[in-house]
VEXMIKE-648672 format. One record per residue (C-alpha): x, z, y; residue number from 1; residue in one letter; chain. Coordinates in steps of 0.02 Angstrom, whole numbers, plus 50000, padded with zeros to 5 digits. Each point is the difference from the previous one (the first is absolute). Layout:
# residues N
{rec {X, Z, Y}, NUM, 'a', 'A'}
...
# end
This chain:
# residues 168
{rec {50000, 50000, 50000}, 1, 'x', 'A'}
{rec {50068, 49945, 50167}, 2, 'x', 'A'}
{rec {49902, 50049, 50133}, 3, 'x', 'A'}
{rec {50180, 50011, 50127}, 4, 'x', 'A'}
{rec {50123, 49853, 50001}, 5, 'x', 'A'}
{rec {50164, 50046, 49948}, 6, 'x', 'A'}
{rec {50190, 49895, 50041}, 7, 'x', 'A'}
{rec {50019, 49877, 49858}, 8, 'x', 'A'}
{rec {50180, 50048, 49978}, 9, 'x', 'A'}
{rec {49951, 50192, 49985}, 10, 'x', 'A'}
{rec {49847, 49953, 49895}, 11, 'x', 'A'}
{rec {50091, 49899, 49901}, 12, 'x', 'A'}
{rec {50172, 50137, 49968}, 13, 'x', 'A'}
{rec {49881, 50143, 50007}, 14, 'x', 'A'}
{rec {49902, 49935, 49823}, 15, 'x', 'A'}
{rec {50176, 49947, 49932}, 16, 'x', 'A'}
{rec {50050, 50185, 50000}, 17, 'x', 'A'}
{rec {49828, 50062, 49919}, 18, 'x', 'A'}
{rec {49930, 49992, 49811}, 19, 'x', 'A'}
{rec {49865, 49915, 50012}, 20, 'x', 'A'}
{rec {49910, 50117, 49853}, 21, 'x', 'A'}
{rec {50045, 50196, 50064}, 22, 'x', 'A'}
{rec {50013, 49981, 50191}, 23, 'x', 'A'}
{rec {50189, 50065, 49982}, 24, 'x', 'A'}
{rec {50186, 49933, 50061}, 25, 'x', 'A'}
{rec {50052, 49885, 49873}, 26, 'x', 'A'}
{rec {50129, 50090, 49878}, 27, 'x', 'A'}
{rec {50204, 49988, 50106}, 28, 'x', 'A'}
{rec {49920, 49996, 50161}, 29, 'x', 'A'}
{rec {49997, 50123, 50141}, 30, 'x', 'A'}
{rec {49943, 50023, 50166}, 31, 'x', 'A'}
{rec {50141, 49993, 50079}, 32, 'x', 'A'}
{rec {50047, 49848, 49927}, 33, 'x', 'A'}
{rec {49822, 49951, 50062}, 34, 'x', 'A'}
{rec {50059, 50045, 50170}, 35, 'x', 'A'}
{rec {50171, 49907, 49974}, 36, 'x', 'A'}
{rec {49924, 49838, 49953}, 37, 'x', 'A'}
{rec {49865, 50010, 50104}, 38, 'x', 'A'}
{rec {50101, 50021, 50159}, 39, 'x', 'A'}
{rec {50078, 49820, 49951}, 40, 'x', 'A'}
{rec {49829, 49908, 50008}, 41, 'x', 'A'}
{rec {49968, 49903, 50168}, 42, 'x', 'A'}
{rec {49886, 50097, 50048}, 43, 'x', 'A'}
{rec {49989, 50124, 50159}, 44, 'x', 'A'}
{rec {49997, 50184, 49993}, 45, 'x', 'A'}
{rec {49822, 49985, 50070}, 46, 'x', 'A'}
{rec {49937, 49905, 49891}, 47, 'x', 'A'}
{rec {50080, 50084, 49847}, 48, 'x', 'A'}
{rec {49907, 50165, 50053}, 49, 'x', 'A'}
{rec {49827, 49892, 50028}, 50, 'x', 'A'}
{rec {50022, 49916, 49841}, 51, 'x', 'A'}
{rec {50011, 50164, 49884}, 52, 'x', 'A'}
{rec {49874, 50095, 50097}, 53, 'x', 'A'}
{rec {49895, 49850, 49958}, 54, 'x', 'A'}
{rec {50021, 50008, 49840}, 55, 'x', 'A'}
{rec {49976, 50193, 49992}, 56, 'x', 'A'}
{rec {49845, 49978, 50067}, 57, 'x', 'A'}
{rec {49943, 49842, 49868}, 58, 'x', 'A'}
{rec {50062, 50097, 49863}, 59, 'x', 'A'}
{rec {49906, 50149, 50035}, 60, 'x', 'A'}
{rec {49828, 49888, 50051}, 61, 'x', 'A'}
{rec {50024, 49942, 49814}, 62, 'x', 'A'}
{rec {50017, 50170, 49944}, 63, 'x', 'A'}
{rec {49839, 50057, 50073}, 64, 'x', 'A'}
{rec {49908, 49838, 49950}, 65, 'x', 'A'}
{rec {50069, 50040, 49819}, 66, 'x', 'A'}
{rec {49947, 50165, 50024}, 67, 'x', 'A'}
{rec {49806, 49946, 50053}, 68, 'x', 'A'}
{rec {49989, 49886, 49849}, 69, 'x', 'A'}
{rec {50063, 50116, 49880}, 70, 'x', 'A'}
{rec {49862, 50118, 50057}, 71, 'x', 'A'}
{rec {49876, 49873, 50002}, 72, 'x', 'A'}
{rec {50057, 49957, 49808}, 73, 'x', 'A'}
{rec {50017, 50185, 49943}, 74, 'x', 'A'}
{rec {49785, 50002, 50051}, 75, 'x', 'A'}
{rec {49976, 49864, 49916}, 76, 'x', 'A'}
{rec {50088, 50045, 49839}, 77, 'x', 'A'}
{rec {49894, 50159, 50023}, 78, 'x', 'A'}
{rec {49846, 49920, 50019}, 79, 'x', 'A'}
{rec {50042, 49887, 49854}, 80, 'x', 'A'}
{rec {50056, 50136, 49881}, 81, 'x', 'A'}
{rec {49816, 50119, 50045}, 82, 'x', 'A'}
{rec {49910, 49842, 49951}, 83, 'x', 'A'}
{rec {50088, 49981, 49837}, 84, 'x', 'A'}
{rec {49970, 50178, 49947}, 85, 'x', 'A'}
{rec {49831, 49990, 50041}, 86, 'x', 'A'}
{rec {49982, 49841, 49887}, 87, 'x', 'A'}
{rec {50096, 50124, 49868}, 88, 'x', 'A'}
{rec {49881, 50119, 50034}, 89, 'x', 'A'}
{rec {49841, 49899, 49961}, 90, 'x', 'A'}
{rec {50077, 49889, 49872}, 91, 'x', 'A'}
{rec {50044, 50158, 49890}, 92, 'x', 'A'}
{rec {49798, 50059, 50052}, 93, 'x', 'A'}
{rec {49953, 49834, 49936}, 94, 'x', 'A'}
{rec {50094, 49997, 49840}, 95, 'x', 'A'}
{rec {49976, 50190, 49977}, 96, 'x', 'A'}
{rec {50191, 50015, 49911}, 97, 'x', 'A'}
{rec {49995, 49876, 49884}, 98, 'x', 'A'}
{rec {50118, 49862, 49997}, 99, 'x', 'A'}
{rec {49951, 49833, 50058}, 100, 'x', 'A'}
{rec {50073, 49814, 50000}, 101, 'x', 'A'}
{rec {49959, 49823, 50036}, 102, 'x', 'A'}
{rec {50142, 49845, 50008}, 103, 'x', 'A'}
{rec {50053, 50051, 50165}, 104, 'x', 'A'}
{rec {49979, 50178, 50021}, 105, 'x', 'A'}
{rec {50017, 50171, 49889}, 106, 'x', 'A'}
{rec {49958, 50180, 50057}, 107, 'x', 'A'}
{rec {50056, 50146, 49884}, 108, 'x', 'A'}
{rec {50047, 50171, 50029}, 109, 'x', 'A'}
{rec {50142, 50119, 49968}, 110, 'x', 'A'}
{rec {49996, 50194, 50001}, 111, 'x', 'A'}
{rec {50094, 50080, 50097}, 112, 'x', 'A'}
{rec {50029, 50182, 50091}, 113, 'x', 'A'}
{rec {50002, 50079, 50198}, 114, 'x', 'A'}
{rec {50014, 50165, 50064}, 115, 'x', 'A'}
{rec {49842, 50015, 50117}, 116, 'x', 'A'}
{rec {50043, 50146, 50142}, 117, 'x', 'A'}
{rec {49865, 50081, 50089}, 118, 'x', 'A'}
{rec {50017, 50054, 50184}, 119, 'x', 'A'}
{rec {50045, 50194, 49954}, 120, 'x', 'A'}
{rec {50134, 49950, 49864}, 121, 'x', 'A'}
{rec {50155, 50030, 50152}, 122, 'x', 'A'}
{rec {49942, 50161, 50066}, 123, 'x', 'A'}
{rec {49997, 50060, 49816}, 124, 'x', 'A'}
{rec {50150, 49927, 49929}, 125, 'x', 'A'}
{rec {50080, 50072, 50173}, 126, 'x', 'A'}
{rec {49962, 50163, 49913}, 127, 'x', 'A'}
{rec {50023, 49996, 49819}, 128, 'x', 'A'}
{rec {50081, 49843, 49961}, 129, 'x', 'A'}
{rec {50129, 49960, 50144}, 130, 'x', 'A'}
{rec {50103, 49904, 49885}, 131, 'x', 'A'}
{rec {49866, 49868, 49996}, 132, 'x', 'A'}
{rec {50009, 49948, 50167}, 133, 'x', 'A'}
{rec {50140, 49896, 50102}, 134, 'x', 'A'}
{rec {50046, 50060, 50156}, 135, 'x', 'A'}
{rec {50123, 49892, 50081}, 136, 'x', 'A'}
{rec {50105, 50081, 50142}, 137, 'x', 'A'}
{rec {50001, 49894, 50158}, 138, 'x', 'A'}
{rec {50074, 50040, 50163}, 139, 'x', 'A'}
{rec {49900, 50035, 50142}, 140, 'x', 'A'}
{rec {50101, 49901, 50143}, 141, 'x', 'A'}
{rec {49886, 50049, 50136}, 142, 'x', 'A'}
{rec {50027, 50170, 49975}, 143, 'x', 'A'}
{rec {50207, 49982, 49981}, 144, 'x', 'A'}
{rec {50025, 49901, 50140}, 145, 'x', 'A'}
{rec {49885, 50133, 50116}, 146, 'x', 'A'}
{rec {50134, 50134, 49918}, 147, 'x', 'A'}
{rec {50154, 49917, 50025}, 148, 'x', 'A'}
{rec {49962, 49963, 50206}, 149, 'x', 'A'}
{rec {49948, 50194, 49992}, 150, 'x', 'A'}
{rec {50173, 50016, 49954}, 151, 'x', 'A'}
{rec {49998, 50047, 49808}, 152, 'x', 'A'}
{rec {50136, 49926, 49891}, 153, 'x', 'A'}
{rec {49972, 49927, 49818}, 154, 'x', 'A'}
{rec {50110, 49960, 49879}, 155, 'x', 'A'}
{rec {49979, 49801, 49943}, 156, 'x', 'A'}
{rec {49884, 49971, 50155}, 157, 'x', 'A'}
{rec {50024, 49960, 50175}, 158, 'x', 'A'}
{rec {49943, 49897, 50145}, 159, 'x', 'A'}
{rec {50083, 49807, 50032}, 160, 'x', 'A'}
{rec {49947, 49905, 50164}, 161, 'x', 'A'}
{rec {49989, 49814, 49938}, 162, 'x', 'A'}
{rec {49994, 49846, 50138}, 163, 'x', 'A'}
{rec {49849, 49890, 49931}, 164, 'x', 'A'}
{rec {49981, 49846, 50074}, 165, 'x', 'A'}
{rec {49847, 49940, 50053}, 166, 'x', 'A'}
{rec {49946, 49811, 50027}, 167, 'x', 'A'}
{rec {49866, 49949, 50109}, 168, 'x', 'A'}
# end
């Protein structure tokens, strides 16, 4: 997706350093002997800067229209998937468990077992059966980050300003 024209010489070095498949340098090459070859095309300092902002900005209007349709295609596969188990649903109603074929179709069933959990199961097994449940520590980043600019110190945590760059 283009929607910003980019130099054809940056274009055209800028894909040569990218796989195609993963989005990533190709394997030997570096930025900085991005920047090195780069600074040998004809092309003015201006327009160098213009040209990869550009393409910033195409490359992330792709990401978001990837994004959208992805969406859109996750509902649909939803959609598709509640209609099928509803045909399950009323073909196994029709056939009342008993297998059924034809030349282009056969429905039969297979046993098998689920643990059904009711709503109090957690607060019980919180209780008597512990073991049964997975708790999975995560840390709350919020709350360290409020600590640290109060001044506390933690081992294995602390605070890193980062520069993000921002294209508009």
């Amino acid at each position: 997706m283009k929607i910003y024209p980019l130099d054809k010489q940056v274009e055209d070095y800028l894909e040569s350093c990218y796989d195609p498949d993963t989005g990533e340098l190709l394997e030997g090459i570096t930025e900085e002997d991005m920047a090195a070859h780069i600074e040998q095309l004809s092309v003015d300092h201006e327009t160098l800067l213009d040209s990869i902002a550009s393409g910033i900005k195409n490359d992330l209007a792709e990401a978001e229209a990837v994004k959208a349709e992805k969406a859109n295609l996750a509902r649909r596969q939803s959609i598709a998937e509640k209609k099928a188990e509803r045909g399950k649903r009323f073909l196994a109603w029709l056939t009342q468990g008993e297998k059924w074929q034809n030349e282009r179709h056969q429905v039969s069933y297979r046993k098998s077992e689920v643990v059904v959990i009711d709503d109090k199961f957690v607060e019980w097994a919180s209780v008597m059966a512990p073991g049964l449940l997975k708790i999975e520590p995560e840390p709350r980043k919020a709350d360290i980050k409020a600590a640290i600019k109060r001044g506390t110190m933690f081992e294995h945590a602390h605070l890193e300003t980062r520069n993000n760059i921002q294209v508009k």
